[in-house]
C-alpha positions as CSV (number, residue, x, y, z in Angstrom):
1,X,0.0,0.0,0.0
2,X,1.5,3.6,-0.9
3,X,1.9,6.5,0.9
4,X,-1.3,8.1,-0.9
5,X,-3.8,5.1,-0.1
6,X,-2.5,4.6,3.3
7,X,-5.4,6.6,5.6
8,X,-4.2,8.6,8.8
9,X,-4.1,7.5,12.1
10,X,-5.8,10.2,14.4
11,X,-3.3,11.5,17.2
12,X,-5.4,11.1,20.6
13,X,-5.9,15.5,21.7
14,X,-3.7,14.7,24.7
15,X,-0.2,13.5,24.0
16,X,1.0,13.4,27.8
17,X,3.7,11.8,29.6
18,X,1.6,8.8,30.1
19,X,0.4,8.8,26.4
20,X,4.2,8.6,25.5
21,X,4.6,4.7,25.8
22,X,1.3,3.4,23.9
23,X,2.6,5.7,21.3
24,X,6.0,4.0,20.9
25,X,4.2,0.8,21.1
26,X,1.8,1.5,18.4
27,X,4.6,2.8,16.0
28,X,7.1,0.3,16.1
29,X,4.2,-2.0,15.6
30,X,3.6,-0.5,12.5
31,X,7.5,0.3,11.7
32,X,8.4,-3.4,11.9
33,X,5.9,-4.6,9.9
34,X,7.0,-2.1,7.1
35,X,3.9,-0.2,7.1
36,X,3.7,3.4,6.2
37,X,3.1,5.4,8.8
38,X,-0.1,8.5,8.6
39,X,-0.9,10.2,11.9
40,X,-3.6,13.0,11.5
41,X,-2.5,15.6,14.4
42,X,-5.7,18.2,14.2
43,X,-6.7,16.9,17.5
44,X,-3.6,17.4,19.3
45,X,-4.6,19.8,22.1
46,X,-1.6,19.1,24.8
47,X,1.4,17.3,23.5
48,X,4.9,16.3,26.0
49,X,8.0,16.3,25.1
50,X,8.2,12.7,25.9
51,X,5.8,12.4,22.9
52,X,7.3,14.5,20.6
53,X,10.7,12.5,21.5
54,X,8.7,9.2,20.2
55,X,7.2,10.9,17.2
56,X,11.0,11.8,16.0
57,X,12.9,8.9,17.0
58,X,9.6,6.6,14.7
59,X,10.3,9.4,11.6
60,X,14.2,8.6,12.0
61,X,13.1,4.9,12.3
62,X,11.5,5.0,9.5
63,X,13.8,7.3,7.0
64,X,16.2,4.4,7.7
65,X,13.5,1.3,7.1
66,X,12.8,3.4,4.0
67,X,9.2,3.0,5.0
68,X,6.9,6.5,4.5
69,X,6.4,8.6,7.7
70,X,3.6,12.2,7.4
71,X,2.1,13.7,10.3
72,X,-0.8,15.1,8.5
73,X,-2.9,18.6,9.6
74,X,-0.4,18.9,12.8
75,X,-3.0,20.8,15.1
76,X,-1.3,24.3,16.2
77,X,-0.7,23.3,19.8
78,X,1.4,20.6,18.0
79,X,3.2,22.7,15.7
80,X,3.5,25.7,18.7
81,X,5.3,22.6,20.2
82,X,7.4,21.5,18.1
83,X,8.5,25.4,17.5
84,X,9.3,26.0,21.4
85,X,11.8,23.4,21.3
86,X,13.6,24.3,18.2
87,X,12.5,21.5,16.3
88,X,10.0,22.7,13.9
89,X,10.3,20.9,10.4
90,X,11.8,18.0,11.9
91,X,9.1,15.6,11.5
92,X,7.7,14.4,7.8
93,X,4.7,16.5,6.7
94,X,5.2,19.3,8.9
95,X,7.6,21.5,7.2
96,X,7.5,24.5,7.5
């Protein structure tokens, strides 16, 4: 399945500390199995660090499994994130 079939995966609207290791879970689920990886993140109201840590370390995961990685319609709390810690257009689909 390509990048352009593949639907999103909604982001939960809080990506918290405790969110942090269902999130890993779910990715490398998904990374391992060589699927391409669409996260819709319109929802995303409060995101941690810890999560944004997973999100990168699954698009770097990915880049080298050469298997697609997006984070579609990043909500703005998400992007605001992202921004604050110097990281913005880091992660696929979010560029700036």
């Amino acid at each position: 399945m390509d990048e352009e079939t593949h639907s999103a995966s909604d982001l939960p609207a809080s990506l918290d500390r405790l969110a942090a290791e269902s999130l890993c879970h779910g990715l490398q689920e998904q990374l391992l199995a060589g699927e391409p990886v669409r996260l819709n993140g319109s929802q995303v109201e409060r995101v941690s660090t810890a999560c944004i840590q997973v999100l990168l370390a699954a698009a770097r995961s990915a880049a080298v499994r050469e298997v697609p990685f997006a984070i579609d319609a990043a909500s703005a709390t998400l992007a605001e994130a992202l921004n604050d810690l110097g990281l913005a257009g880091t992660l696929p689909g979010m560029e700036p």
